[in-house]
Structures are given as C-alpha cells and as structure tokens.
N, C-alpha and C positions, 0 to 999 in steps of 0.2 A: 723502304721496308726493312733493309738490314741494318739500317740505325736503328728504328724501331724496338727488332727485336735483339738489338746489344741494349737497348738501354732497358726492357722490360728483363733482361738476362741481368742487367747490374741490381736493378732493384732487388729483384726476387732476391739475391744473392743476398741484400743486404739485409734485407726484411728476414731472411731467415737464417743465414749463415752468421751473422755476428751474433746475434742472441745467443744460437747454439754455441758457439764458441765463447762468450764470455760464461753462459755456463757452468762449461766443463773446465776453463780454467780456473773460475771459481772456487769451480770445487776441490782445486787443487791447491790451495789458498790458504796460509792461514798465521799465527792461532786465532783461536775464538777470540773476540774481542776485539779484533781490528780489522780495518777494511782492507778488501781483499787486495786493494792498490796500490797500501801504505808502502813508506821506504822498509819500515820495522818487519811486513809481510814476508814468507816464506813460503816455498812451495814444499807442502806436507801435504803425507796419508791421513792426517787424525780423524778428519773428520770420516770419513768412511771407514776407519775403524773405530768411531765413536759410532755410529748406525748400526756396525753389524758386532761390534765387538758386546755394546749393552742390549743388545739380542732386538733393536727396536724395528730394525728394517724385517726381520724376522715375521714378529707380531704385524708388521705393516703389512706386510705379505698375504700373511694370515688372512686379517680382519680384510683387506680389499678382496679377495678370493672368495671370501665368504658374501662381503658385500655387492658386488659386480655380478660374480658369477646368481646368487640368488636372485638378485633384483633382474638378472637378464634370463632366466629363466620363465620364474613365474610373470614376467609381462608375454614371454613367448607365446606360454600356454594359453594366456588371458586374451593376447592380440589373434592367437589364430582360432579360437571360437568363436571371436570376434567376427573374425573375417568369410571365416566358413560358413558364418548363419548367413550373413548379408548377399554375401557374392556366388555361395552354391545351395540355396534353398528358396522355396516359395514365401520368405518371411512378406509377413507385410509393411508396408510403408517402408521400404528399405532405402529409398534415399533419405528421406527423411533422419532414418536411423544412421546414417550414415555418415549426414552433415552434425549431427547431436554428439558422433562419437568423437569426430574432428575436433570438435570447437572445445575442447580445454585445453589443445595445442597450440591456442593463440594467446593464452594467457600465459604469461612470464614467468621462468621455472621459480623466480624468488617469491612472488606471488604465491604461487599456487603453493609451495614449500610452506611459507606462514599463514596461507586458508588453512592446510592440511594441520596446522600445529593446535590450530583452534579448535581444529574437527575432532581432533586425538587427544584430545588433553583427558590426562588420566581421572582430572576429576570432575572439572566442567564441559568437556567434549562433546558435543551436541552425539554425534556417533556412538561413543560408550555412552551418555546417556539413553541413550534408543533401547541398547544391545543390551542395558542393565534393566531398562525398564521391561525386558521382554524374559529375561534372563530370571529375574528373582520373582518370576510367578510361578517358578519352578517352587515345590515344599522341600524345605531344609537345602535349601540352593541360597545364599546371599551373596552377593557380589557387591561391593563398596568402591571399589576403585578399577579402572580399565572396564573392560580385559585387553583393550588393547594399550599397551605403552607404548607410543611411538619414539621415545628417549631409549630406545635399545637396538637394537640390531635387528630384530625382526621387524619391529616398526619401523626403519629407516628402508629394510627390501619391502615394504609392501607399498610404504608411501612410491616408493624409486619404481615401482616396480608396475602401478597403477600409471604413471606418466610414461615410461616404457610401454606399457602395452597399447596406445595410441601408435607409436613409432612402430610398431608390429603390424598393426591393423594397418596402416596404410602404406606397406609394403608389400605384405602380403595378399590384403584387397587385389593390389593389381595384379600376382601372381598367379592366384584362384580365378581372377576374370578371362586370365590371358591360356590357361591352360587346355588342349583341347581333349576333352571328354570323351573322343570316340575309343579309346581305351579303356576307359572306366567302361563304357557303354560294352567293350568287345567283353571285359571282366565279369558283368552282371551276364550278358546273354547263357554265359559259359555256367550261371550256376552259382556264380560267387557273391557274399554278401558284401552291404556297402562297407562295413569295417574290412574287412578281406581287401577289397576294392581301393580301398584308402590307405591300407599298411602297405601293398603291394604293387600299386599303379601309381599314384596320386603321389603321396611321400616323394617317393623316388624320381619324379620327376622334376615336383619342386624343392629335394635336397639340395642343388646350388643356391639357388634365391634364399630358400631357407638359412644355411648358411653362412651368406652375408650377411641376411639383414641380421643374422644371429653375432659375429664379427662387429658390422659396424656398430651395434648397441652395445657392446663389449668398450668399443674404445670409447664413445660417445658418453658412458657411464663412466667409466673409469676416469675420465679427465670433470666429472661434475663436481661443483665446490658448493652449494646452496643447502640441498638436503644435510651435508656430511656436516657445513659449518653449524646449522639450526640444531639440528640432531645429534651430530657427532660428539659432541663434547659432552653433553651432558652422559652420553651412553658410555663416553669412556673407549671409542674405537678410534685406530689408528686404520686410519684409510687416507693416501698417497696427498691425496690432494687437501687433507686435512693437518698430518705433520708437515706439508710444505707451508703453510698458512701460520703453524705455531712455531715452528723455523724462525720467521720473520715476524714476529713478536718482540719489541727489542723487550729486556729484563730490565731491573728497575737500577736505574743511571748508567744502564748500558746501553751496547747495540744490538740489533738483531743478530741472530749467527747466520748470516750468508752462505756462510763456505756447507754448513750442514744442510740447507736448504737446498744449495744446488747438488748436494750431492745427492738428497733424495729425488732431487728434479733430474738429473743425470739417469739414476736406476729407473724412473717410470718413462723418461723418453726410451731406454733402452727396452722397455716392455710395451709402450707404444707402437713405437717402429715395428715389435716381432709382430701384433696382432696386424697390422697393415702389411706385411708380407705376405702373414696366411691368406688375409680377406683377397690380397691383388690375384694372388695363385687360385682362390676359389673363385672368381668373377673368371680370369683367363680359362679355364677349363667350363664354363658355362655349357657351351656352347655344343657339347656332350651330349646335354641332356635337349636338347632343343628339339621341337614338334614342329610338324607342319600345317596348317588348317585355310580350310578354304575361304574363298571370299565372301561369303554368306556365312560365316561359323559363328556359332549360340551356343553357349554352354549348358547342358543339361542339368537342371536344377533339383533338388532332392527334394521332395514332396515331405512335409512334417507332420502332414494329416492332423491328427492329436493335439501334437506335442507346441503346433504352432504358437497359439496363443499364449500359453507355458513360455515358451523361447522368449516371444515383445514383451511378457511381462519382465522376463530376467536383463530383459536389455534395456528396460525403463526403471528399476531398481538399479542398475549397472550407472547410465546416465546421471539419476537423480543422486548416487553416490559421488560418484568420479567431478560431475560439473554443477548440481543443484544446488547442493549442502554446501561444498566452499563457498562457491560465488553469494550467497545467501549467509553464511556463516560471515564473510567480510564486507556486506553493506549493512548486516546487522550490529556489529562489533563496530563500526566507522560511526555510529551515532553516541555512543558510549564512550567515557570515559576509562571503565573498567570493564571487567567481564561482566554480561547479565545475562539470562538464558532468556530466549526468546520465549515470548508471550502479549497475548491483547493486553494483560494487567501491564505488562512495564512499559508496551508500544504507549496505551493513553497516559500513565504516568509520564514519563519524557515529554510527551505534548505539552501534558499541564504544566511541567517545569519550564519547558521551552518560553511558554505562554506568560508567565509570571514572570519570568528573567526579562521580556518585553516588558508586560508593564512596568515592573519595576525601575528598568533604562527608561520610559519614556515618563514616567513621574521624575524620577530625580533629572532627567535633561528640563522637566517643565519649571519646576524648584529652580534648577539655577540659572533659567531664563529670567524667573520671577524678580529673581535676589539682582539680575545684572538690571532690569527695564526699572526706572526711575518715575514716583507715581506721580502725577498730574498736579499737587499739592507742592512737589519737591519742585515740579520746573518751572512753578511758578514764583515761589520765593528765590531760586536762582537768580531768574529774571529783575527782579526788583532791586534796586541801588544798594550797597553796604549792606547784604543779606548776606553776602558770603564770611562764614566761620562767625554768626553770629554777631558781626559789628554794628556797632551804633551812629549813627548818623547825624554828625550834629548841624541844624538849621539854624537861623542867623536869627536872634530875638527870641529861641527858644532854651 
C-alpha cells in the first residue's frame, strides 16, 4: 500500500507539477522568436510587459469578466427556474421534462457550439428567421438581419449561457429536492407569501450549494475554448482562453510566441487557483446551513393552478430551443452541401437530385460495361486462323 501511494504521489507530481513549471519558466523566457530552450534564450520580463504594458491583459480582463461573469449568470437564472418548476411544483410530466432538459448535455460542447452558429446566423439562422418572421408583422417594423448576432458578445453569453443553464438545473434539481420544506411550511402558516417564503427561508438555505455551483461554473466557463474560438474572433473579444490560442499561432516564417502564451497561461492559473479557494472555503462552511428531515420526508410542492399549463408550454418552447432546432438544424445541414433553409420543396428536390446522380452512375457504369464485353461477331473472327489484325491467309494452290 505505501509503494502504491509513493508511486500514485510521483505521478500526480508529474502530471501536474512539471507542466506548471515549464509554464512559468516559460514565461520567463525569451525574446520572441526563439524557443524558450535555445542557448541564444534569456531570462526576461518582456513578455509580461508586453501583455500589460499594450494594455492587452487589461482588455483580456475586461472581455472575460464580461464574458464569464454574463454567461454564468444568466444560465443561473435560466437553470433555477428550471429547477424550481420541476422539483417544487405540481408541473406535469416532470420526469419526462427532466430527462428532455438533460439530454443536450450529452452532446459535445463543439457540436452543440456549431449547431448554435447555424441557429444564429445573422442571415440564414433558422431562429432569426422565426423571430423576423414574427417580427416584421409588426407595421413600420422591418428587421433584415438578426436580431440576434451570435458574432458578438452578447451572442457568445447567451449561446454559453443556454449550455450553462443545464449545469445549473442539475445541481440545483438536487438542492431543491433535498431541502426540507417544514420551514417554508412554518413561513406560510405565519401569514407569509411564497415570494417572502423564498427570499427569506428557501435562498438562505440553499445560498452555499447555490454558491458553488455558482463558483464551479465560474471556473468551468472561464477555462472553455470552443464557443470563444467559433465566436470569439469574428466578435473581436479577448477572452483568456482565446489570446492563449492566438499566442500560439506561429506568424508567417516564424514561431509561435510561447513565452507570451504562458505568460497569459500563468495570469489565468493565477485567477483559476483564487476561484478554487473561494469555491473550497464555500463547500467547507456548508455545513452551516444543513437541516434535518425525517425518514419519510416529501417536499411540499407549490400548486400552479393557472399558470400550469403556461409553465409545460414555456418548457417545450425552452426544449424545442435549446435541443430540437440544433440537433434538427445539423442533420438538416449534413445532407447539403451549402446552406438551404428547410423546406418539403428542397427535402423532394435533393431526392430528385440524389435519384438522377444514381441513374446517371448506373448508365455510365452500364456504357462502360458495354464498351469493355466484346460482341459475339468479335469472338468469333477471334477464333478463326490469321483473323488477327486483319491478316491473310495464304492456302497452297490458291
């Protein structure tokens, strides 16, 4: 057992302690233009006052603060209504609704990032097409392009921001499930309303869990490269994990600049590591907030009377958003060469073309079966003496 854990103690060390360290000496590396290894190398500041000195670590700052922090917000909001209809209300069909919210977290963030680019496209975006078609029946209202731009910054938090709110809902699902109600319940008897009930009981209990999962989507977005690369460039934002990407870009009959890459790799482990200290200190102090509930405990469920049906429909609009339209946007795109906007006219078009591309392979394969099979006339002057190329035969006394 103590070989064991010396040798799982070497690995881990190696696994994560030499990368850190090549790193941060990296980054101390330089000049630009030569690898960090070379004899000609030098241990310099430039590059680190190349990032902050051209103001770009700055701007990087910025645009992640705006990006991170947005994108982990509004998924917040998005995942705990999410979670609140399913797990404290009379919704119906709620497993159901449940497993439906799940399942776009099975599809690959790079996937689902170029569904999303198809869905947004400023001009052919099946989504802005909807939202214009609905849009300019409005009088003296025209809308030509978007409204939504997913090449900008607000399009890149809302895209980040819809895949976050999965990660929400299914943290806080279990929060909402686990919480025990007989305090809401003491709250109501007393007179108080369910929003009262929820700012005052409910929040505050599950402000830790909230918290983290609010933390770990923090870091978990902050280190995403898929959205920022699709997106990011065209919109013109410096987001971490995006200048480290153009870092290492070599220039043309150059190298990459390493030394500036790890230096911004340096500064975002060093804003990595802070949010993992908060998150550790907020999971260790849990335990604050912890209830006790008995062995038969049921969560009391909010009655929606009304408003029910209202709710499944926002939450089958919600689905058919978030998982219908991509997964349907990219097996519609997958028959196409180029973009076409769905429709029965193009679906039976493609048929017909599919159909004629056959016949056509299977006449010209029939053609040059024809041209290779040798006809019956051919293989029988073959056969026959001095036929070949034509020669003449000469007989004795002729």
């Amino acid at each position: 057992m103590a070989v064991l854990t010396v040798v799982a103690a070497v690995l881990l060390a190696y696994l994560l302690l030499v990368p850190l360290a090549m790193t941060i000496v990296t980054s101390f590396r330089g000049p630009e233009g030569l690898l960090p290894f070379e004899p000609q190398a030098r241990t310099t500041l430039e590059h680190y006052a190349s990032i902050y000195g051209r103001g770009g670590m700055w701007l990087t700052l910025r645009d992640t603060a705006i990006y991170v922090g947005g994108s982990v917000l509004l998924g917040f909001a998005i995942g705990f209504l999410l979670a609140w209809l399913v797990e404290r209300t009379d919704l119906p069909m709620r497993h159901l609704v449940f497993i439906a919210l799940l399942t776009p977290s099975i599809i690959p963030m790079l996937v689902r990032a170029q569904a999303w680019l198809l869905v947004l496209s400023p001009q052919q975006g099946f989504l802005n097409q909807m939202i214009r078609a609905v849009v300019n029946v409005v009088p003296f209202w025209h809308v030509e392009s978007g409204p939504i731009n997913p090449f900008s910054m607000g399009g890149m938090v809302l895209v980040t921001s819809l895949s976050g709110a999965t990660f929400f809902f299914l943290l806080l699902s279990a929060l909402l499930r686990n919480v025990d109600t007989a305090l809401e319940e003491a709250s109501a008897t007393s007179g108080a309303s369910a929003l009262a009930s929820l700012r005052r009981i409910t929040l505050p209990l599950l402000l830790p869990g909230i918290l983290a999962a609010i933390m770990l989507n923090l870091i978990i977005t902050l280190g995403q490269f898929e959205i920022p690369l699709l997106y990011g460039v065209s919109a013109g934002a410096n987001i971490f994990s995006l200048r480290v990407w153009l870092a290492l870009q070599p220039s043309t009959f150059g190298l990459p600049n390493y030394g500036e890459a790890a230096a911004y790799g340096v500064n975002f482990l060093l804003l990595t590591y802070a949010l993992f200290a908060v998150y550790a200190r907020i999971v260790a102090q849990s335990n604050k907030y912890a209830t006790v509930a008995g062995k038969g405990y049921r969560p009391t469920r909010v009655r929606l009377g009304a408003w029910k049906y209202p709710a499944l429909a926002f939450l089958g609009i919600y689905v058919g958003i978030t998982l219908v339209l991509p997964f349907f946007t990219l097996v519609w795109q997958s028959l196409f060469q180029y973009f076409v906007m769905p429709s029965w006219s193009n679906l039976v078009e493609l048929a017909s073309l599919h159909r004629t591309e056959e016949l056509r392979l299977q006449v010209g394969d029939h053609r040059a079966a024809t041209r290779k099979q040798p006809s019956a006339a051919e293989d029988q002057r073959a056969q026959q003496p001095g036929a070949v190329r034509g020669e003449h035969v000469h007989r004795p006394g002729t």
